[in-house]
N, C-alpha and C positions, 0 to 999 in steps of 0.2 A: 295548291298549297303555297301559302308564302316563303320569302325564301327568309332565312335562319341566319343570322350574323352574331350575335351573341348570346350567353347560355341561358340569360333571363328567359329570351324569347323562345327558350325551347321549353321550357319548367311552362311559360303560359299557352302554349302549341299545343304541349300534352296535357294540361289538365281542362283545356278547351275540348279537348278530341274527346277526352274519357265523358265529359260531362254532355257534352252531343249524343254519347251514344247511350245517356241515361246509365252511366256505371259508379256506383261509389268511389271512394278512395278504398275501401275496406274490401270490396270485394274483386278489386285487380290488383293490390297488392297479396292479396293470398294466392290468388294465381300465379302472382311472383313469386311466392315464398318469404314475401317480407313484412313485416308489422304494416299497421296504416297509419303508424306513426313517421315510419320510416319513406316513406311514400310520400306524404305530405312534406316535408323536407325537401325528397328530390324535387316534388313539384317548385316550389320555393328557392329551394339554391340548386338547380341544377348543376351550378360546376361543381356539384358532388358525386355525378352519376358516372359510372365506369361503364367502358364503351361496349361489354357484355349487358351491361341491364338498362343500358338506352337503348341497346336493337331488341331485347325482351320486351322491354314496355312499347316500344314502337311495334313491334308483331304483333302483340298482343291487341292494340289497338286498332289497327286495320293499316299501319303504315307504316311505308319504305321510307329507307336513307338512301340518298341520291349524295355524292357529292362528284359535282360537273365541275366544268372551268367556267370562271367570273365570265360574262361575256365584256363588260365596261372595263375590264382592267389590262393594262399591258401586261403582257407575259414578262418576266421578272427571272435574270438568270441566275439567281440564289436559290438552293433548294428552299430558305427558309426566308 
């Protein structure tokens, strides 16, 4: 899996993933619980999505959130 740096790239991750595995928009957002209006949106602007229904569409999907340490970047003594 590639790795994720911005939320664009997650919105096109996930509707690459769904559309691989031959799934609508309509019939994995009912699995969510949400419109497929609604759906199409997170796909689109993901930095809409709250971090319970990006691990539900991720599961849903067939995939894990990994988050590791940068390998390329100094460690940085600010928490933020």
């Amino acid at each position: 899996m590639p790795r994720v740096s911005t939320p664009s790239q997650v919105g096109i991750l996930l509707a690459a993933r769904r559309k691989a595995l031959g799934l609508s928009q309509a019939a994995v957002a009912s699995r969510l619980g949400i419109s497929q209006n609604r759906l199409s949106e997170l796909e689109s602007r993901p930095e809409s999505f709250t971090l319970d229904r990006l691990l539900a569409l991720a599961g849903l999907l067939g995939l894990d959130l990994l988050l590791q340490d940068k390998a390329e970047a100094p460690a940085s003594k600010s928490e933020w």
